[in-house]
TORSE-255332 format. One record per residue: residue in three letters; x, y, z of N, C-alpha, C in turn. Coordinates in Angstrom, 3 decimals. Layout:
<atoms>
+-----+----------+----------+----------+----------+----------+----------+----------+----------+----------+
!   r !      n.x !      n.y !      n.z !     ca.x !     ca.y !     ca.z !      c.x !      c.y !      c.z !
+-----+----------+----------+----------+----------+----------+----------+----------+----------+----------+
! ALA !        X !        Y !        Z !        X !        Y !        Z !        X !        Y !        Z !
...
+-----+----------+----------+----------+----------+----------+----------+----------+----------+----------+
</atoms>
This chain:
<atoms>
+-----+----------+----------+----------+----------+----------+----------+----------+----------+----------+
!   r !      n.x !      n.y !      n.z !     ca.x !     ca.y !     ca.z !      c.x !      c.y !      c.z !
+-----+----------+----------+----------+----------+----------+----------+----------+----------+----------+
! UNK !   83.745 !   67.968 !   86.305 !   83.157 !   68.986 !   87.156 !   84.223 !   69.960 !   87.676 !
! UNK !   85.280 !   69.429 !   87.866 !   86.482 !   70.026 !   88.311 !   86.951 !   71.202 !   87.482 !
! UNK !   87.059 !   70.794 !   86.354 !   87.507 !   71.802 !   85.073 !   86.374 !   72.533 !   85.149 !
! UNK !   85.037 !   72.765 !   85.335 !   83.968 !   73.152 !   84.888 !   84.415 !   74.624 !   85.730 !
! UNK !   84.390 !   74.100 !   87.419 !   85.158 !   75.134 !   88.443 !   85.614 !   75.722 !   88.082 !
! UNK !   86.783 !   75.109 !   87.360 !   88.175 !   76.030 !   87.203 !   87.846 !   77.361 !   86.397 !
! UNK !   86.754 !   77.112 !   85.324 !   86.673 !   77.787 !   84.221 !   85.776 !   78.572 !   84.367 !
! UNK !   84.898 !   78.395 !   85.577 !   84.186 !   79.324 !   86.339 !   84.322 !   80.326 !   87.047 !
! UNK !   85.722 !   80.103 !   87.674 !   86.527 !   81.157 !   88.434 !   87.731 !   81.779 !   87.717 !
! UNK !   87.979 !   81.424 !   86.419 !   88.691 !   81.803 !   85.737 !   87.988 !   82.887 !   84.617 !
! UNK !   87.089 !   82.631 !   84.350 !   85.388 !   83.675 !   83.384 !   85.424 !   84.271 !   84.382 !
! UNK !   84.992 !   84.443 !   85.606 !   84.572 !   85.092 !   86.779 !   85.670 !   86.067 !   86.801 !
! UNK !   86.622 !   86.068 !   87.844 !   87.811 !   86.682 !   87.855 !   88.272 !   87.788 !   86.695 !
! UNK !   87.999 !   87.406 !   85.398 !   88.247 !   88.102 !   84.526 !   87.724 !   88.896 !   83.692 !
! UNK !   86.285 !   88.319 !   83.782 !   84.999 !   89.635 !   83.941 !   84.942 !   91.022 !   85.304 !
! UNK !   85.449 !   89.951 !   86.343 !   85.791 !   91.531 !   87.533 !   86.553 !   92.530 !   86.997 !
! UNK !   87.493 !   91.962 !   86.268 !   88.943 !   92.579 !   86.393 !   88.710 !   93.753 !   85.000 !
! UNK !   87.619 !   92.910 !   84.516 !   87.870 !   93.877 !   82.645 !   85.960 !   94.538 !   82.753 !
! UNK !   85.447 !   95.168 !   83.918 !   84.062 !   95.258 !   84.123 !   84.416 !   96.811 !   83.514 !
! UNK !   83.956 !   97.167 !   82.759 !   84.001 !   98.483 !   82.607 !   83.582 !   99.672 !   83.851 !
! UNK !   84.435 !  101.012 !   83.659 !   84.468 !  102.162 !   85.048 !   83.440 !  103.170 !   84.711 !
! UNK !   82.220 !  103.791 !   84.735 !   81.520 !  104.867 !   84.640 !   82.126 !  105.975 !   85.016 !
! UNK !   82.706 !  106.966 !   83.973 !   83.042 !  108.421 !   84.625 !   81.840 !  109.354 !   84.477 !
! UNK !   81.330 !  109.485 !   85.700 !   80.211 !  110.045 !   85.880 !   80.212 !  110.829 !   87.579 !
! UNK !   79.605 !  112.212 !   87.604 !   79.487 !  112.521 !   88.757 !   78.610 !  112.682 !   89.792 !
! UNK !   77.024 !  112.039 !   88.907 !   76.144 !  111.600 !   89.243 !   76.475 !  110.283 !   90.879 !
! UNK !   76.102 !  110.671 !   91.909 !   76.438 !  109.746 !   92.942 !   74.814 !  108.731 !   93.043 !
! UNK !   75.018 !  107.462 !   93.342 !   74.341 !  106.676 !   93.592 !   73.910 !  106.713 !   94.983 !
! UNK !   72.720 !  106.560 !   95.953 !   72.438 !  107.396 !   97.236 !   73.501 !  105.688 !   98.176 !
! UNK !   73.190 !  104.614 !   97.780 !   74.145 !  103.814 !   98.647 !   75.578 !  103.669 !   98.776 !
! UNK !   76.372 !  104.575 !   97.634 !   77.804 !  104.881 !   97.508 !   77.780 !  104.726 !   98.773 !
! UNK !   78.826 !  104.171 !   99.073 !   79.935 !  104.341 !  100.743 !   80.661 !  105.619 !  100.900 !
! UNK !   81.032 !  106.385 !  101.467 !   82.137 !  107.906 !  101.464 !   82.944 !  107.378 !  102.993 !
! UNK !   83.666 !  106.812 !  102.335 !   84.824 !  106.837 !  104.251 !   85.083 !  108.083 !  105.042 !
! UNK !   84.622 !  108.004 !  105.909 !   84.563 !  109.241 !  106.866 !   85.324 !  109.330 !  108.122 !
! UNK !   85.666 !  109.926 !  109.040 !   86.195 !  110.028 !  110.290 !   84.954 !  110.468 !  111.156 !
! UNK !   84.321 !  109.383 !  111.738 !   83.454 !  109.896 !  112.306 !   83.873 !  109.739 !  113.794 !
! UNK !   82.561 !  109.509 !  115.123 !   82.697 !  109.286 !  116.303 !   83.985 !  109.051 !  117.069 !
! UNK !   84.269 !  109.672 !  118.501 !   85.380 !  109.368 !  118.680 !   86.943 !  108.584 !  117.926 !
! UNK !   86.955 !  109.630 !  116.664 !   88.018 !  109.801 !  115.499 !   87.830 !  108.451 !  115.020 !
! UNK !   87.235 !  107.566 !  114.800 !   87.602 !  106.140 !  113.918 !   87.187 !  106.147 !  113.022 !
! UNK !   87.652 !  105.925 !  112.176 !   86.990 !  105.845 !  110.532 !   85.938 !  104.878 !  110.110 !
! UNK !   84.960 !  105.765 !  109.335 !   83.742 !  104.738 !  109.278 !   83.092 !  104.622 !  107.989 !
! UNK !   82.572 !  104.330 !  107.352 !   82.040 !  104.692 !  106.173 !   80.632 !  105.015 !  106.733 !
! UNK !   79.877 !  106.178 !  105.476 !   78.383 !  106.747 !  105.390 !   77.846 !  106.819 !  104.232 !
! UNK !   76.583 !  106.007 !  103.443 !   76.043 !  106.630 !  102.593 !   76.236 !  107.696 !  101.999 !
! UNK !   76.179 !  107.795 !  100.648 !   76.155 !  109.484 !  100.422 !   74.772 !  110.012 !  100.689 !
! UNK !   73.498 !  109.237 !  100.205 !   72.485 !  109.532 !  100.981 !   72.344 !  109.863 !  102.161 !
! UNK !   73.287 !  109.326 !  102.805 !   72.736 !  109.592 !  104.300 !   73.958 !  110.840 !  104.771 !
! UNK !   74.514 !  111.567 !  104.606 !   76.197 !  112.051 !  104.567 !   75.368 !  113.472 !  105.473 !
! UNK !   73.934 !  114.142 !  104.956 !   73.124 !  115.090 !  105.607 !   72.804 !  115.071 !  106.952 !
! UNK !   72.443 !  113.855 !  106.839 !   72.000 !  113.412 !  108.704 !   72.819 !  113.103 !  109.124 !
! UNK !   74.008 !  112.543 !  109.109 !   74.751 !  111.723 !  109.976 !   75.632 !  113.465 !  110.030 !
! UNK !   75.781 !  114.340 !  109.673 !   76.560 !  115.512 !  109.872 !   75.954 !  116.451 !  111.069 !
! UNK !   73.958 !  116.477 !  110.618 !   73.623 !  117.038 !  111.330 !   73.477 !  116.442 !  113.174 !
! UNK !   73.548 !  114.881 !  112.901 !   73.572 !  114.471 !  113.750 !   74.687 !  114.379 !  115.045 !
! UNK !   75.788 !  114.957 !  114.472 !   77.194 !  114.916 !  114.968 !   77.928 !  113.552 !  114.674 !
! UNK !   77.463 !  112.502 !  113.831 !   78.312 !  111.241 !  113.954 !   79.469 !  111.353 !  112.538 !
! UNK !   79.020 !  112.327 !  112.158 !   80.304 !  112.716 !  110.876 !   81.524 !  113.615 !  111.530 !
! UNK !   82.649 !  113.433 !  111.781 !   83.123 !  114.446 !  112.423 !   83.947 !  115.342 !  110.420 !
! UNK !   84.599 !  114.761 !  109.866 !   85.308 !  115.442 !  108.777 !   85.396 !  114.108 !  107.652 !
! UNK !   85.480 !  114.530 !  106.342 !   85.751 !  113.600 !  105.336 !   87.079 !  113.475 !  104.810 !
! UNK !   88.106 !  114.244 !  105.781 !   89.222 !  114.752 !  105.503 !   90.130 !  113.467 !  106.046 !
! UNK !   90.616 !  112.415 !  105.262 !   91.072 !  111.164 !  106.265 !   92.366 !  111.240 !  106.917 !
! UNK !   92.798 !  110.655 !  107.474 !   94.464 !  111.337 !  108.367 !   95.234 !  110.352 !  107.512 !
! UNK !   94.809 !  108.951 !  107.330 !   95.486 !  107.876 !  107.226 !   95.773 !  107.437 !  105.865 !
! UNK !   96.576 !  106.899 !  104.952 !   96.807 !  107.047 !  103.379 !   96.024 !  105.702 !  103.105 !
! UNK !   95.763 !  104.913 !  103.807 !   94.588 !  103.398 !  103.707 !   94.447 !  102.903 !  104.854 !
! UNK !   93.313 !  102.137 !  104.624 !   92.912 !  101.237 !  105.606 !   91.366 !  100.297 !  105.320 !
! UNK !   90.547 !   99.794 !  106.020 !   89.677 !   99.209 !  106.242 !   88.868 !   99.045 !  107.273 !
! UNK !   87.987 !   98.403 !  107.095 !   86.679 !   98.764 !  108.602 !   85.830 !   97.539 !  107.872 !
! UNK !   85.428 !   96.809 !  109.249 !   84.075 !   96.020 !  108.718 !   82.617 !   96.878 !  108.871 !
! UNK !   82.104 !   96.334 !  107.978 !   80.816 !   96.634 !  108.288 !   79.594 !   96.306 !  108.202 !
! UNK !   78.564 !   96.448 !  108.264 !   77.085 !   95.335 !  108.556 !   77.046 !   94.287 !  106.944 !
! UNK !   77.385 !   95.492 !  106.057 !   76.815 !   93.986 !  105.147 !   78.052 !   94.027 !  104.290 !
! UNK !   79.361 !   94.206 !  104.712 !   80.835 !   93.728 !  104.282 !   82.036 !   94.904 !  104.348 !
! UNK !   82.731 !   94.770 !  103.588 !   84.247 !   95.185 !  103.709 !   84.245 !   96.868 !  103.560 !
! UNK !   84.370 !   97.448 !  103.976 !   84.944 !   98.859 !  103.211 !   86.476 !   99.385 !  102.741 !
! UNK !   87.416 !   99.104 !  102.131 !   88.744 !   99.223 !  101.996 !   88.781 !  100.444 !  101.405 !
! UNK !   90.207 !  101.355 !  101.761 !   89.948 !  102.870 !  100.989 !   91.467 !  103.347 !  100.786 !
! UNK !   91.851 !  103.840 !   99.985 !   93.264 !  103.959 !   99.968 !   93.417 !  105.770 !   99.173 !
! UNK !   94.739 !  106.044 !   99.549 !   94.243 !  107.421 !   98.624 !   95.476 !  107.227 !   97.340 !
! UNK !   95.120 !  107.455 !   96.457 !   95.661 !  107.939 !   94.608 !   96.375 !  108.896 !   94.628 !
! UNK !   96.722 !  108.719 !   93.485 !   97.481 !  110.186 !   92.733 !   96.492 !  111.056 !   92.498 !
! UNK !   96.756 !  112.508 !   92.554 !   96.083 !  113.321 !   92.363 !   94.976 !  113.671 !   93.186 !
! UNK !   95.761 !  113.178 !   94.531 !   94.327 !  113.490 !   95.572 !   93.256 !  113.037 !   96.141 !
! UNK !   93.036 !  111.727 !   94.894 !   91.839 !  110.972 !   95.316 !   91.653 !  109.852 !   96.020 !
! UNK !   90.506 !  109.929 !   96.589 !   90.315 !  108.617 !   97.375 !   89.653 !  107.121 !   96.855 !
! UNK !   90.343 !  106.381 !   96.858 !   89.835 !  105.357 !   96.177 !   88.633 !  104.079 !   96.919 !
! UNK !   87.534 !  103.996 !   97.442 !   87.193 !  103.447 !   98.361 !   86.183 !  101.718 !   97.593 !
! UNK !   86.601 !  100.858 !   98.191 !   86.087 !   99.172 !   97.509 !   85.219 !   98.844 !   98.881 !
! UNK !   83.984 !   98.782 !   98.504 !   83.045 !   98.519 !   98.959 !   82.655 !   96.971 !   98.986 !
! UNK !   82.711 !   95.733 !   99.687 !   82.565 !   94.498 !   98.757 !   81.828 !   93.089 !  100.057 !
! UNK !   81.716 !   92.738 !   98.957 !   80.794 !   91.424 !  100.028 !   80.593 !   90.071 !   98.948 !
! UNK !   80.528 !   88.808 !   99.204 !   80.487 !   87.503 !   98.519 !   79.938 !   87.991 !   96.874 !
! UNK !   78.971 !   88.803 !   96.611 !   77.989 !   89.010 !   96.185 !   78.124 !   90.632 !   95.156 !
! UNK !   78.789 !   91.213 !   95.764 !   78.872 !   92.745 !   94.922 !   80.475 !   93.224 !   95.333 !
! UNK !   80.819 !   94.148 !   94.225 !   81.768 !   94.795 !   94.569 !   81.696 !   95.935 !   93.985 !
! UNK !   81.893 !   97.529 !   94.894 !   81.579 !   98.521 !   94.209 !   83.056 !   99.642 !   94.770 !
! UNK !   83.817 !   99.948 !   93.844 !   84.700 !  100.806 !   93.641 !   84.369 !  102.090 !   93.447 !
! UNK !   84.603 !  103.201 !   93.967 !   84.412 !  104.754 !   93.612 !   86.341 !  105.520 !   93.941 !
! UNK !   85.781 !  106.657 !   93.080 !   87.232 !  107.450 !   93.489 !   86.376 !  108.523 !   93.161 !
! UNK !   87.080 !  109.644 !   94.216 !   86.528 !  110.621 !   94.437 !   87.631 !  111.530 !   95.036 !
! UNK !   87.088 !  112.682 !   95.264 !   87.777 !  113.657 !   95.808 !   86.906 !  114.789 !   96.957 !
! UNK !   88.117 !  114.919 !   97.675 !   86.829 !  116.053 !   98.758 !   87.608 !  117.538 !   98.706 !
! UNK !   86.493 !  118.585 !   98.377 !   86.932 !  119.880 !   98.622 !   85.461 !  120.283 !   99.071 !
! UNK !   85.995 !  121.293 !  100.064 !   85.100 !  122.188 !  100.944 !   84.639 !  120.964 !  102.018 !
! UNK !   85.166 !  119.734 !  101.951 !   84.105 !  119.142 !  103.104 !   83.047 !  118.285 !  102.404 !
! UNK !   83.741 !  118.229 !  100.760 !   82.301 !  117.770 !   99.719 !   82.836 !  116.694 !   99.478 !
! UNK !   82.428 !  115.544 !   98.963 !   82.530 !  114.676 !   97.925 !   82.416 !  114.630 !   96.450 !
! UNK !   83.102 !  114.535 !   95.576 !   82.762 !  114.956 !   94.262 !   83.579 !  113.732 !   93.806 !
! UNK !   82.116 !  113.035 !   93.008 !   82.469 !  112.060 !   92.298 !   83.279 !  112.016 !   91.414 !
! UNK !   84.466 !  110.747 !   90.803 !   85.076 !  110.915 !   89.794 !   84.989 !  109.670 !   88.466 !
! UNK !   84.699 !  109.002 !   89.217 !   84.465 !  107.400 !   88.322 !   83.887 !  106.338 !   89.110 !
! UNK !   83.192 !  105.009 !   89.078 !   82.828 !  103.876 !   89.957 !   82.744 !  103.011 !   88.893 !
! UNK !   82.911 !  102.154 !   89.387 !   82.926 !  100.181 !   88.839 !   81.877 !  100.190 !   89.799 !
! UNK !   80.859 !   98.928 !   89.636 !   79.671 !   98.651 !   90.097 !   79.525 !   97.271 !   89.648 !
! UNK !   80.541 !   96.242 !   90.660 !   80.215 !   95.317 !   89.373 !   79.345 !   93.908 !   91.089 !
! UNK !   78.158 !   93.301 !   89.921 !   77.138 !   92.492 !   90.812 !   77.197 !   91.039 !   90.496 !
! UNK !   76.219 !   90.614 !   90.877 !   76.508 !   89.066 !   90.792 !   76.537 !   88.680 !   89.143 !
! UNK !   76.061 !   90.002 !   88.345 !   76.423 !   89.278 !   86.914 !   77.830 !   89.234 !   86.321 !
! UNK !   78.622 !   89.183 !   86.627 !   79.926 !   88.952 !   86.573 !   79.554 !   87.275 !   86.738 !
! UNK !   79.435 !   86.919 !   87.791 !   79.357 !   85.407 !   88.143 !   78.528 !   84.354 !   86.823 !
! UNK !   77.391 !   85.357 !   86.739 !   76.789 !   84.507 !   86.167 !   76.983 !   84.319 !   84.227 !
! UNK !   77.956 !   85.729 !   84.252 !   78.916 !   85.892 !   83.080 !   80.192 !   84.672 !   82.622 !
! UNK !   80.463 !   84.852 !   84.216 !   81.693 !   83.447 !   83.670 !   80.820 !   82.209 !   84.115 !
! UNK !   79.635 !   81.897 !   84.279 !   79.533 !   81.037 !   84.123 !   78.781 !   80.523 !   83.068 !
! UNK !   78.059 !   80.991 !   82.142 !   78.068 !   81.384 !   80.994 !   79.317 !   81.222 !   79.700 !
! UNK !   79.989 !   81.452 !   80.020 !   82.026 !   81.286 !   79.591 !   82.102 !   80.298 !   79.594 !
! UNK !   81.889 !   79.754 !   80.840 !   82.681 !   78.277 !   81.338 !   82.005 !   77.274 !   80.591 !
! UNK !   80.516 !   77.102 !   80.243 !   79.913 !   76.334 !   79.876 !   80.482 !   76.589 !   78.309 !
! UNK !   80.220 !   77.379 !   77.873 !   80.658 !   77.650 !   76.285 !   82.126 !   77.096 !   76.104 !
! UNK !   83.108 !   77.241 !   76.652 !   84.430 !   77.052 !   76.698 !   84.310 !   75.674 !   76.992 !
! UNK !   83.376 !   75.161 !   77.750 !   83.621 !   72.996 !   78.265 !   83.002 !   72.635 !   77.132 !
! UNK !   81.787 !   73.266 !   76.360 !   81.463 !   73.108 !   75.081 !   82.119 !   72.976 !   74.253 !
! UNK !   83.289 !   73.722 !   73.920 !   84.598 !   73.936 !   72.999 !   85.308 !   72.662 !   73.094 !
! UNK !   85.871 !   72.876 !   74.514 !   86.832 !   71.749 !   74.433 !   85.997 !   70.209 !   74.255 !
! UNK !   84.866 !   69.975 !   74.382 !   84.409 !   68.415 !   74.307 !   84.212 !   68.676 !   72.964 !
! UNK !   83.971 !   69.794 !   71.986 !   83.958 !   69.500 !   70.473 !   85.208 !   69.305 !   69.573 !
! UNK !   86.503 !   69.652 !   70.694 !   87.826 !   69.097 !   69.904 !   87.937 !   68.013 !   69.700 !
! UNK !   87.058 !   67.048 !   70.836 !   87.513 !   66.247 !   70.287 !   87.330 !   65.306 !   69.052 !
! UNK !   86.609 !   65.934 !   68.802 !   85.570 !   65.211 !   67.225 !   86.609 !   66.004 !   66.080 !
! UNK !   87.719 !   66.743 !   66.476 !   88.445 !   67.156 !   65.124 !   89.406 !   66.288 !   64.394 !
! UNK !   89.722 !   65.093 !   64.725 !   90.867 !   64.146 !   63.907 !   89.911 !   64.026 !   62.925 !
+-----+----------+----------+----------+----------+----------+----------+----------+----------+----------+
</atoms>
């Protein structure tokens, strides 16, 4: 059972790591956009929601001061760091999903540049692996 683990988080891990990136500028409306909102703290906003929360005053600029950082939030992590070439790199993540975007802001905009979107099928990818691979190894041993 032990090995079974191992080979579960080892499929797992390495399906995250090799999930293919969509370059697309099409935005998804739950994208995260790290923002500087309310009394200056950085927050993340929907891109769906990026209209109201501006008109509302809780957006103050998308313009960040800080080269990374992080923020919790209701349903997990927001981490955001900025790239070469300007862009912002922001990891969205929780037990369960992890969603990467890089982007760039001019005029005050967001303009998509690429996202990873990767969900619980990753998990259920290496575990899938793992079983095939404990399959493998219990058929070596029938090779003498």
């Amino acid at each position: 059972m032990m090995i079974f683990c191992g080979l579960v988080w080892i499929w797992t891990v390495a399906f995250i790591v090799a999930w293919p990136w969509d370059k697309s500028d099409i935005w998804k409306p739950e994208f995260r956009v790290v923002a500087v909102c309310e009394k200056d703290e950085t927050c993340g906003v929907a891109y769906g929601e990026l209209a109201a929360a501006r008109t509302s005053g809780l957006l103050k600029t998308l313009n960040l001061p800080d080269n990374a950082g992080d923020v919790m939030e209701k349903d997990g992590w927001l981490q955001w760091k900025k790239i070469d070439g300007g862009l912002i790199e922001a990891k969205a993540s929780s037990w369960h999903f992890q969603t990467i975007i890089r982007y760039k802001v001019e005029d005050e905009q967001p303009i998509l540049v690429e996202y990873q979107d990767v969900n619980v099928k990753a998990f259920y990818f290496g575990i899938a692996a793992a079983l095939f691979s404990l399959f493998g190894i219990y058929l070596r041993k029938f090779r003498r």
